[in-house]
N, CA, C and O atoms as a GROMACS GRO file, in nm:
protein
  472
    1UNK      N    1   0.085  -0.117   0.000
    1UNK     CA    2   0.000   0.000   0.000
    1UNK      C    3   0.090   0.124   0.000
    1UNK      O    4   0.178   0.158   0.079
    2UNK      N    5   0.038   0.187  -0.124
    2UNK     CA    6   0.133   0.329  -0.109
    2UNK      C    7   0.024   0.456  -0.023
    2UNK      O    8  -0.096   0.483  -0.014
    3UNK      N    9   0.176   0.514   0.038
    3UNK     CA   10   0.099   0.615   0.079
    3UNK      C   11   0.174   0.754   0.095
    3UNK      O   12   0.294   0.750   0.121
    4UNK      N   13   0.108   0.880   0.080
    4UNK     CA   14   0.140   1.020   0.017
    4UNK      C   15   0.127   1.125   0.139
    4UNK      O   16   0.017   1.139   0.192
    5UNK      N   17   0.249   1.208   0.189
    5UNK     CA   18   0.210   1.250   0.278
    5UNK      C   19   0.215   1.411   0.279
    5UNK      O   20   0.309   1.469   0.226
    6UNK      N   21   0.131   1.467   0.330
    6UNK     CA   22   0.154   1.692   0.318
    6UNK      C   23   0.188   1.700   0.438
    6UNK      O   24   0.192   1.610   0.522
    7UNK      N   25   0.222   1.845   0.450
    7UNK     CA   26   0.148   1.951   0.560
    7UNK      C   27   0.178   2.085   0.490
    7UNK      O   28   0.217   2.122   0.379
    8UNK      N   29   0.144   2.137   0.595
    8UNK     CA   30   0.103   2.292   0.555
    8UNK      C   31   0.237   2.378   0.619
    8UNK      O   32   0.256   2.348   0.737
    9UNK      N   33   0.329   2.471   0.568
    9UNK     CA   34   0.434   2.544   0.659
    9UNK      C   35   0.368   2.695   0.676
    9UNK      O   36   0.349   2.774   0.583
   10UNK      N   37   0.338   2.715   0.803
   10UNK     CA   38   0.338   2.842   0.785
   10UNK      C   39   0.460   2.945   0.922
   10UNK      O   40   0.494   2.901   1.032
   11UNK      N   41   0.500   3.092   0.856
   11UNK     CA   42   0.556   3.138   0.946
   11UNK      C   43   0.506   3.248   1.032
   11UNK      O   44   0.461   3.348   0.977
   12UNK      N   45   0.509   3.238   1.169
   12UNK     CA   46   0.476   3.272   1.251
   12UNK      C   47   0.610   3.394   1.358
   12UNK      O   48   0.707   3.343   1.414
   13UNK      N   49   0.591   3.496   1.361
   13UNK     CA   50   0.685   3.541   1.483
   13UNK      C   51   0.820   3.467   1.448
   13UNK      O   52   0.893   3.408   1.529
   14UNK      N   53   0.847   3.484   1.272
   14UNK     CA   54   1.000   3.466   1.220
   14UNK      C   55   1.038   3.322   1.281
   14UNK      O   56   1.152   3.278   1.297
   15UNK      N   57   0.894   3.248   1.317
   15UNK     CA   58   0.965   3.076   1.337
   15UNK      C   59   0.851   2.974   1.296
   15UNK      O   60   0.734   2.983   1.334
   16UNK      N   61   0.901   2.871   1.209
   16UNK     CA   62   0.831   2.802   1.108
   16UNK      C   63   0.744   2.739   1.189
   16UNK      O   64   0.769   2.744   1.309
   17UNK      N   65   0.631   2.669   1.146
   17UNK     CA   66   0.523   2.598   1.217
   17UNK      C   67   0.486   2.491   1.106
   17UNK      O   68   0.520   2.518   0.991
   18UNK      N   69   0.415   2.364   1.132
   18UNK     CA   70   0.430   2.271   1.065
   18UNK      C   71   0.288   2.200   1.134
   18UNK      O   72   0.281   2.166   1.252
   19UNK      N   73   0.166   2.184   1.025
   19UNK     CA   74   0.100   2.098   1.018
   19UNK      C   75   0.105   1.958   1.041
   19UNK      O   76   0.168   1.902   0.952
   20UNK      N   77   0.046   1.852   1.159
   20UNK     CA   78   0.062   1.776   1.236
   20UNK      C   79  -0.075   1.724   1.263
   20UNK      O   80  -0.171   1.800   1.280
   21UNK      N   81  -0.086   1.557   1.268
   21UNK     CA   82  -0.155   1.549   1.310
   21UNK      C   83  -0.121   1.467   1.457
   21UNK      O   84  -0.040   1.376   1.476
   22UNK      N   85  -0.198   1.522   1.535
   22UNK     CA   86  -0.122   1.496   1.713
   22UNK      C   87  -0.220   1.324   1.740
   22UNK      O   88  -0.343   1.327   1.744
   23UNK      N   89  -0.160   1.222   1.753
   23UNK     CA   90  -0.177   1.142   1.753
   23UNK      C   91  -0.173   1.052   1.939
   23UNK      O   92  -0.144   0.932   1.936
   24UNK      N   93  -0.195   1.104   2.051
   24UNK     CA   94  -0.177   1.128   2.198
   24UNK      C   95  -0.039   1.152   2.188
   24UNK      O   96   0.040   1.072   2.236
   25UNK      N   97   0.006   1.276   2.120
   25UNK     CA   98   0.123   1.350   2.176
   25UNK      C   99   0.240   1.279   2.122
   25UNK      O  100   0.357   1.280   2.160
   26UNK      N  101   0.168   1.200   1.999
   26UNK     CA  102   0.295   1.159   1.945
   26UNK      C  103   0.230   1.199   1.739
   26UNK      O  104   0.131   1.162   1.677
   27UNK      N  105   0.358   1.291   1.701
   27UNK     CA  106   0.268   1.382   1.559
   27UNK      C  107   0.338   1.285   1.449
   27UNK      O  108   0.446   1.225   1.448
   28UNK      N  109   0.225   1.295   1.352
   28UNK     CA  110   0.234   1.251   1.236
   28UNK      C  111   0.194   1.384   1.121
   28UNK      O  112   0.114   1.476   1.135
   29UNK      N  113   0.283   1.348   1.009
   29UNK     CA  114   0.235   1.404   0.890
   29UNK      C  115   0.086   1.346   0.820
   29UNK      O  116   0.062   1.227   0.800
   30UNK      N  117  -0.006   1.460   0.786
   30UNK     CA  118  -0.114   1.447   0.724
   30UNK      C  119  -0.081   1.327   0.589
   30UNK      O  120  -0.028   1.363   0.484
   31UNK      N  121  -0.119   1.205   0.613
   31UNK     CA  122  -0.126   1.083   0.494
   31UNK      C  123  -0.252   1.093   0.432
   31UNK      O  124  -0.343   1.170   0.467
   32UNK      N  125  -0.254   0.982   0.306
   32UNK     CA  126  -0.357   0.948   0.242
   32UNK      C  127  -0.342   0.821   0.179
   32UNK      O  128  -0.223   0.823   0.146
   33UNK      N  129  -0.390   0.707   0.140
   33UNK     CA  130  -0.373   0.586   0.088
   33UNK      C  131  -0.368   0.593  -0.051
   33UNK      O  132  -0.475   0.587  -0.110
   34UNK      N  133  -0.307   0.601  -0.089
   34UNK     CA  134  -0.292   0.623  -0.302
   34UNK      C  135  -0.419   0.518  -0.337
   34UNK      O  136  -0.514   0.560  -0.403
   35UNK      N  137  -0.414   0.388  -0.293
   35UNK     CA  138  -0.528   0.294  -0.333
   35UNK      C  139  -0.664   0.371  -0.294
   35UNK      O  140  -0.764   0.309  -0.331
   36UNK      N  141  -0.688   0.479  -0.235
   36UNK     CA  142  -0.830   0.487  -0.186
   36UNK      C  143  -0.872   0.612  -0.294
   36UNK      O  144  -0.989   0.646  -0.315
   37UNK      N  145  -0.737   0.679  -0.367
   37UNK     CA  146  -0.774   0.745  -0.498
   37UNK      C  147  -0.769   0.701  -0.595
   37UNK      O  148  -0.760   0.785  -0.685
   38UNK      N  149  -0.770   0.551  -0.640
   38UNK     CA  150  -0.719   0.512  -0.748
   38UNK      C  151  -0.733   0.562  -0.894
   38UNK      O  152  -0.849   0.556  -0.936
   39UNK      N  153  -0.643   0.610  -0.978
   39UNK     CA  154  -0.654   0.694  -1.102
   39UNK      C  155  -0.592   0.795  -1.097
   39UNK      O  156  -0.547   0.842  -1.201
   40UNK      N  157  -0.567   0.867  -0.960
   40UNK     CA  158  -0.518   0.996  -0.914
   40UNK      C  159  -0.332   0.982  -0.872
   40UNK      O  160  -0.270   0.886  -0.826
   41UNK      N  161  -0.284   1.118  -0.910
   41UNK     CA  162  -0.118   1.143  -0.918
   41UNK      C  163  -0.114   1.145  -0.770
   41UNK      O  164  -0.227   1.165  -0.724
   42UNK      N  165  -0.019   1.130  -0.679
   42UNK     CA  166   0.050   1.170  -0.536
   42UNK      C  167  -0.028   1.274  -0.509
   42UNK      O  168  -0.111   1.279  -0.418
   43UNK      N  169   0.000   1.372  -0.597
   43UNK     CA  170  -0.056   1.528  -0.540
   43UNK      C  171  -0.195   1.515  -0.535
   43UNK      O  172  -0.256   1.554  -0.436
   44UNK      N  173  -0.279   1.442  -0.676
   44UNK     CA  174  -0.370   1.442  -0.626
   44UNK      C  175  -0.466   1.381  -0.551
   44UNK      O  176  -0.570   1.432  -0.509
   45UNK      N  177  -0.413   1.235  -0.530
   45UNK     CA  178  -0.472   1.112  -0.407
   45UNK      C  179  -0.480   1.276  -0.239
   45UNK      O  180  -0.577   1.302  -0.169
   46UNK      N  181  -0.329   1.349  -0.236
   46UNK     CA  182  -0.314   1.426  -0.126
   46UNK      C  183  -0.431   1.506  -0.132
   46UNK      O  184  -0.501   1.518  -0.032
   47UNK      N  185  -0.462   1.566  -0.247
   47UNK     CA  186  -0.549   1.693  -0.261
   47UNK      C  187  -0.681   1.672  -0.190
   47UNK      O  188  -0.738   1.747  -0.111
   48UNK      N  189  -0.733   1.492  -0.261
   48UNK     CA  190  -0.874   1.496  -0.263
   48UNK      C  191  -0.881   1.438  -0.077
   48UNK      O  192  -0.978   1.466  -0.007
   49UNK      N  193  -0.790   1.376  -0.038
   49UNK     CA  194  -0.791   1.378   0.128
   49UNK      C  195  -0.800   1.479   0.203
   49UNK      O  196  -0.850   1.476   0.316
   50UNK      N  197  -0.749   1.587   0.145
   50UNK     CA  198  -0.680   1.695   0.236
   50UNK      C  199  -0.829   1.788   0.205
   50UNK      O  200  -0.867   1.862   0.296
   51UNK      N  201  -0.910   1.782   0.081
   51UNK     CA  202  -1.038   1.884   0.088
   51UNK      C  203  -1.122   1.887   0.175
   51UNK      O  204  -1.179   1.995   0.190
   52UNK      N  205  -1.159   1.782   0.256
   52UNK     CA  206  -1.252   1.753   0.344
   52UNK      C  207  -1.230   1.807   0.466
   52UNK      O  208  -1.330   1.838   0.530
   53UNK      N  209  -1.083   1.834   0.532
   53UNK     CA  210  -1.070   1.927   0.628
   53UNK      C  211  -0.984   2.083   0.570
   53UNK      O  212  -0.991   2.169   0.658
   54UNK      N  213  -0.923   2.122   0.468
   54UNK     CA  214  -0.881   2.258   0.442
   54UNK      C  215  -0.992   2.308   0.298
   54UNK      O  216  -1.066   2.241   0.226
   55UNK      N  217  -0.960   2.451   0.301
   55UNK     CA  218  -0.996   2.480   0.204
   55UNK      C  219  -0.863   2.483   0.114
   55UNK      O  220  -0.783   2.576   0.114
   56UNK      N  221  -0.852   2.354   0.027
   56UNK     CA  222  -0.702   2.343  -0.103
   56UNK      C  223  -0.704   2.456  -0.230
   56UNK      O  224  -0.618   2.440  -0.316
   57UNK      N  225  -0.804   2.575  -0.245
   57UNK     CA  226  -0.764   2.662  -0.315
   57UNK      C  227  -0.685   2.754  -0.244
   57UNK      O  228  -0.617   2.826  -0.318
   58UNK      N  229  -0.672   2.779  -0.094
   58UNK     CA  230  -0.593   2.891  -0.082
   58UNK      C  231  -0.424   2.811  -0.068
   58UNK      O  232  -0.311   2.861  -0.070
   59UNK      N  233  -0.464   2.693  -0.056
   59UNK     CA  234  -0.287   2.599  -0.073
   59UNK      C  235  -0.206   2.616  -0.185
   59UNK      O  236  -0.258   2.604  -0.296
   60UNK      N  237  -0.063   2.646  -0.170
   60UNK     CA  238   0.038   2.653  -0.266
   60UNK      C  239   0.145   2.561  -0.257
   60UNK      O  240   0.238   2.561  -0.177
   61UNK      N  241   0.120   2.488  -0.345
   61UNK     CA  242   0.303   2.365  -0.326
   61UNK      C  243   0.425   2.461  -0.342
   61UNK      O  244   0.440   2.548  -0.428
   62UNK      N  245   0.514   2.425  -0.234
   62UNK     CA  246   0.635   2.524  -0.212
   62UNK      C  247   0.746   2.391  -0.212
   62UNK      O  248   0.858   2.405  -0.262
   63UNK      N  249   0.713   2.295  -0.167
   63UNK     CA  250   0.805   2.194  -0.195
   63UNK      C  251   0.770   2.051  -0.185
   63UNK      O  252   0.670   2.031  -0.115
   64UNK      N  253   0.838   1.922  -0.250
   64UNK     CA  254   0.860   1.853  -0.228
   64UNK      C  255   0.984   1.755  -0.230
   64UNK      O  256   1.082   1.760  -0.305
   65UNK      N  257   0.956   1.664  -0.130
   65UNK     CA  258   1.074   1.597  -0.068
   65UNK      C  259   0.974   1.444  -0.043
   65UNK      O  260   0.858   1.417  -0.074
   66UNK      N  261   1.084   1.362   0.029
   66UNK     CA  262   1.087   1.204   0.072
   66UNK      C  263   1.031   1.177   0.217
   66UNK      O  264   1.079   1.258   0.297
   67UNK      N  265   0.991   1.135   0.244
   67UNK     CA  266   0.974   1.082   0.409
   67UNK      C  267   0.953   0.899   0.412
   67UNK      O  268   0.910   0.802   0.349
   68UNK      N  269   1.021   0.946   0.543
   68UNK     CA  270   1.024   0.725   0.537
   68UNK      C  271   0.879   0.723   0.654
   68UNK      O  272   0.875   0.789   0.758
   69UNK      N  273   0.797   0.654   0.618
   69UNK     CA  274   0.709   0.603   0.712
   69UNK      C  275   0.665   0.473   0.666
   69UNK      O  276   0.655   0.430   0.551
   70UNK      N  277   0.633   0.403   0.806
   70UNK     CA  278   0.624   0.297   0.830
   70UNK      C  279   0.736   0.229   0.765
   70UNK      O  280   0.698   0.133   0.698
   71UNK      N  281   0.871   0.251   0.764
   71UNK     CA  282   0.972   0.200   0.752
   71UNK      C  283   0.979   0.228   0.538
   71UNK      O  284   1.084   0.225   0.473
   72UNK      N  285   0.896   0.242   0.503
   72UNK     CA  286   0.885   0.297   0.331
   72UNK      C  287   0.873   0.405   0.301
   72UNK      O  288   0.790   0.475   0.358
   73UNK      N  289   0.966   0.462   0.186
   73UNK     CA  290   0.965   0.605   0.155
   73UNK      C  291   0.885   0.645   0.075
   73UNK      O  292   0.858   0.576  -0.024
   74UNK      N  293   0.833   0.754   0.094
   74UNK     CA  294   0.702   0.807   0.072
   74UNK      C  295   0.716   0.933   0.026
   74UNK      O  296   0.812   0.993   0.074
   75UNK      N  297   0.626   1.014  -0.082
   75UNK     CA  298   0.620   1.139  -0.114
   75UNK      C  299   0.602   1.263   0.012
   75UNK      O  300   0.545   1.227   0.115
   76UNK      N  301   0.641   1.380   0.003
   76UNK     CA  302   0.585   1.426   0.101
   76UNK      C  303   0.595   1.573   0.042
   76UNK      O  304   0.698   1.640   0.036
   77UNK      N  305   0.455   1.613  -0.007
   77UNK     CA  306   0.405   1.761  -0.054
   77UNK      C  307   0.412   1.853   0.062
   77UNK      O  308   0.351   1.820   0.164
   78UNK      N  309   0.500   2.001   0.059
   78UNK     CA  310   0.482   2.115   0.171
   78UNK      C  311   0.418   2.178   0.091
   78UNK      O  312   0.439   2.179  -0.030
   79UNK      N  313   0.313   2.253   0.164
   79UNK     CA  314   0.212   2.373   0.122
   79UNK      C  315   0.240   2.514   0.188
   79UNK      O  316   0.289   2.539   0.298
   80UNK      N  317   0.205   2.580   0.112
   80UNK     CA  318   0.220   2.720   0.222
   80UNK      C  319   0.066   2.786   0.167
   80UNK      O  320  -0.002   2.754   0.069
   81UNK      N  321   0.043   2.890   0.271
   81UNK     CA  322  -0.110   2.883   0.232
   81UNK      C  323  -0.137   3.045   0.181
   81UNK      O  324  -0.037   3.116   0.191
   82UNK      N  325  -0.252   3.106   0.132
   82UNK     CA  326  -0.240   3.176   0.069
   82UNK      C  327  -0.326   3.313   0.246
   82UNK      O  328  -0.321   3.435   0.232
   83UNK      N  329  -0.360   3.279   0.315
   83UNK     CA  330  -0.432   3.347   0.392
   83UNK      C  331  -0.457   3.246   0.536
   83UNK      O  332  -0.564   3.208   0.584
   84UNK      N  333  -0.284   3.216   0.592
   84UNK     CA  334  -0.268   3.152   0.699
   84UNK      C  335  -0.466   3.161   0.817
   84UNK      O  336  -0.542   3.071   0.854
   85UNK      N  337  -0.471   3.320   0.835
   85UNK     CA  338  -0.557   3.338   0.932
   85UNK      C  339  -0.729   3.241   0.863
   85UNK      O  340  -0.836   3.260   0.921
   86UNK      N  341  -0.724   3.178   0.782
   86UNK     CA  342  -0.824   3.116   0.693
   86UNK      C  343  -0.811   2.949   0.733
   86UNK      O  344  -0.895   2.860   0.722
   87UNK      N  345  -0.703   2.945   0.771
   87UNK     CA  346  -0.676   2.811   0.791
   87UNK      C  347  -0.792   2.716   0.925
   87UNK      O  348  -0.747   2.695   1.037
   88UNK      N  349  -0.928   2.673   0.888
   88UNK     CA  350  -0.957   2.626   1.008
   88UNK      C  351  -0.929   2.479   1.043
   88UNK      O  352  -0.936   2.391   0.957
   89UNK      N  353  -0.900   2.457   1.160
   89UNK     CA  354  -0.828   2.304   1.186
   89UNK      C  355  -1.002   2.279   1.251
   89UNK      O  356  -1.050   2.326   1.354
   90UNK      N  357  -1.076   2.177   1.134
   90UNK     CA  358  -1.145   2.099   1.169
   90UNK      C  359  -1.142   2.030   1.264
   90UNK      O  360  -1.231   2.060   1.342
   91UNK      N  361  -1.046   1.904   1.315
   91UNK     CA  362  -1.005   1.848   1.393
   91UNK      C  363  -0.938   1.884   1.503
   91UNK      O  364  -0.854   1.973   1.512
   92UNK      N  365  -0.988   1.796   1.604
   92UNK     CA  366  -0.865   1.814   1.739
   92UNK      C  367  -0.766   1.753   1.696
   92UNK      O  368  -0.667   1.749   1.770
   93UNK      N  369  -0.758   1.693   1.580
   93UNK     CA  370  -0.596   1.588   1.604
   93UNK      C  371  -0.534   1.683   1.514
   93UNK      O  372  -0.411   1.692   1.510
   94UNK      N  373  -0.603   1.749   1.446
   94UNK     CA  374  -0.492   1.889   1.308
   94UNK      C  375  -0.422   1.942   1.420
   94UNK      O  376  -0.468   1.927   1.533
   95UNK      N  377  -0.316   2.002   1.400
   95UNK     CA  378  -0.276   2.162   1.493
   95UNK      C  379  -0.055   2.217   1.428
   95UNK      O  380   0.050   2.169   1.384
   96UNK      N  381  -0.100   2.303   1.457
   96UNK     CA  382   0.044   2.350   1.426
   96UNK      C  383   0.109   2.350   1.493
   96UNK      O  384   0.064   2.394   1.598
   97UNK      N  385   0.269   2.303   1.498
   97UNK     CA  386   0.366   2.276   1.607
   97UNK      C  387   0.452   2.370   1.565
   97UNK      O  388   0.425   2.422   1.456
   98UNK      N  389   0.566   2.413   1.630
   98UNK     CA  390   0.657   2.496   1.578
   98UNK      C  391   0.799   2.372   1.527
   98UNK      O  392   0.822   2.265   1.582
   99UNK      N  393   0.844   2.408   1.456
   99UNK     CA  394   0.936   2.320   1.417
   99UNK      C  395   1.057   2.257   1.548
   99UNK      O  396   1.100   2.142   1.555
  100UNK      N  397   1.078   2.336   1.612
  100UNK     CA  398   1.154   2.334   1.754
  100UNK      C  399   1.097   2.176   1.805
  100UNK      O  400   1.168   2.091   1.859
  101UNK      N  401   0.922   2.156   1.766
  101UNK     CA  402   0.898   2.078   1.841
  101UNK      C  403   0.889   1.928   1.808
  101UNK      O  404   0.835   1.850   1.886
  102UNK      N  405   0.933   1.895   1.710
  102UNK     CA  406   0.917   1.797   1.608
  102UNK      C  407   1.054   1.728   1.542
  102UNK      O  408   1.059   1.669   1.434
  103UNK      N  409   1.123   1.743   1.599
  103UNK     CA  410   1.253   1.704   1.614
  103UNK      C  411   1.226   1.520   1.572
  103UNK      O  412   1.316   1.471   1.504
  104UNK      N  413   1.124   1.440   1.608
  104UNK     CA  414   1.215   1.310   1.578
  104UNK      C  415   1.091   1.287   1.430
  104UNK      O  416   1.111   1.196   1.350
  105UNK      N  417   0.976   1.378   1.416
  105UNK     CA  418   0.908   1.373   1.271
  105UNK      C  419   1.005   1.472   1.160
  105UNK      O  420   1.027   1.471   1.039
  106UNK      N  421   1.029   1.520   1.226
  106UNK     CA  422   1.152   1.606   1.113
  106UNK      C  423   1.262   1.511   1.040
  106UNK      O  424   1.295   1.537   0.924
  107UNK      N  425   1.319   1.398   1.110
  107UNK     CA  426   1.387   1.320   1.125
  107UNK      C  427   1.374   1.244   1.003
  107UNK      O  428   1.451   1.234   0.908
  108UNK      N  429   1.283   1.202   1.021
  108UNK     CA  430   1.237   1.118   0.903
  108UNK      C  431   1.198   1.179   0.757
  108UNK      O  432   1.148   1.110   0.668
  109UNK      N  433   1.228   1.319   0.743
  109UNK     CA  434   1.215   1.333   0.583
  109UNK      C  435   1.395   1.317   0.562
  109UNK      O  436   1.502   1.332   0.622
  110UNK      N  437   1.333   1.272   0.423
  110UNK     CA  438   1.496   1.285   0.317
  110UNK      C  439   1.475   1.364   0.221
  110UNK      O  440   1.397   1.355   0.126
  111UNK      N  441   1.581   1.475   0.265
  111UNK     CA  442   1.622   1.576   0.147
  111UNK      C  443   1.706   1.482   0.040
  111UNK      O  444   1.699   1.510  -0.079
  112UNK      N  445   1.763   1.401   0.072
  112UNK     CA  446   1.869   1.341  -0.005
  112UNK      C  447   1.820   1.223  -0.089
  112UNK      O  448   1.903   1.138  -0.122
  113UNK      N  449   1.691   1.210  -0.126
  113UNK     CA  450   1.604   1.125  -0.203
  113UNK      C  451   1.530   1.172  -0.294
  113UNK      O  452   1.467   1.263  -0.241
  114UNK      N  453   1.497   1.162  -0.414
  114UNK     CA  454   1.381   1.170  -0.503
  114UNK      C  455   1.291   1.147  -0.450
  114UNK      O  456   1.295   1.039  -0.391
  115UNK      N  457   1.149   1.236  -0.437
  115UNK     CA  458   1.022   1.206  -0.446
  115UNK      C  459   0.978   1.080  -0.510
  115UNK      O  460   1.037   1.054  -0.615
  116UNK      N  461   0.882   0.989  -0.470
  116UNK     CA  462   0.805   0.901  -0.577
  116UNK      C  463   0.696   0.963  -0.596
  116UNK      O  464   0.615   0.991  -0.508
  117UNK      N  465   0.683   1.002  -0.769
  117UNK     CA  466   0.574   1.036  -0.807
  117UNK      C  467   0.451   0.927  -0.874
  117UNK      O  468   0.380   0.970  -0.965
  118UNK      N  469   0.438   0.829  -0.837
  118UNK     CA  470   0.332   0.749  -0.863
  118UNK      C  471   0.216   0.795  -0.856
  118UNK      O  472   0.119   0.723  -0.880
   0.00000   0.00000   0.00000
């Protein structure tokens, strides 16, 4: 099972913040199952997951990179948004961390890998 992962960067008081989903205090990057879009690119298996809690027109892809989860490397789309204060976190498990705080999910992306674009 492939799977595709975002978040959202936004900056805050000149220090980055990073979309999370808080899992009892242990964060994950926003996933999606590629099989549950079948037909759809990475970006867009991410898109059509990610509509149901953001509004994805004010989202802008600013980068992508690799992340290993569940031990397999995985796409991982950054967004930056077009009108941060617009952003509503549907969920209690959404929330923004500051990067300071995410030290062992940070961990796990690879700059030093190609994206899979499947």
């Amino acid at each position: 099972m492939s799977i595709v992962a975002g978040t959202i960067a936004v900056i805050q008081d000149g220090m980055p913040y990073y979309l999370v989903v808080n899992n009892d205090n242990h964060y994950d990057f926003f996933t999606a199952k590629m099989h549950a879009h079948e037909g759809d690119t990475a970006l867009g298996a991410l898109l059509a997951a990610m509509e149901p809690h953001f509004v994805i027109d004010d989202l802008r892809l600013d980068e992508l990179t690799s992340v290993t989860i569940n031990d397999k490397l995985s796409s991982l789309f950054v967004f930056t948004t077009t009108d941060f204060a617009e952003v509503q976190l549907d969920s209690t498990n959404f929330e923004f961390v500051q990067a300071s705080g995410l030290h062992s999910l940070l961990e796990t992306v690879d700059m030093g890998t190609a994206p899979q674009l499947l």
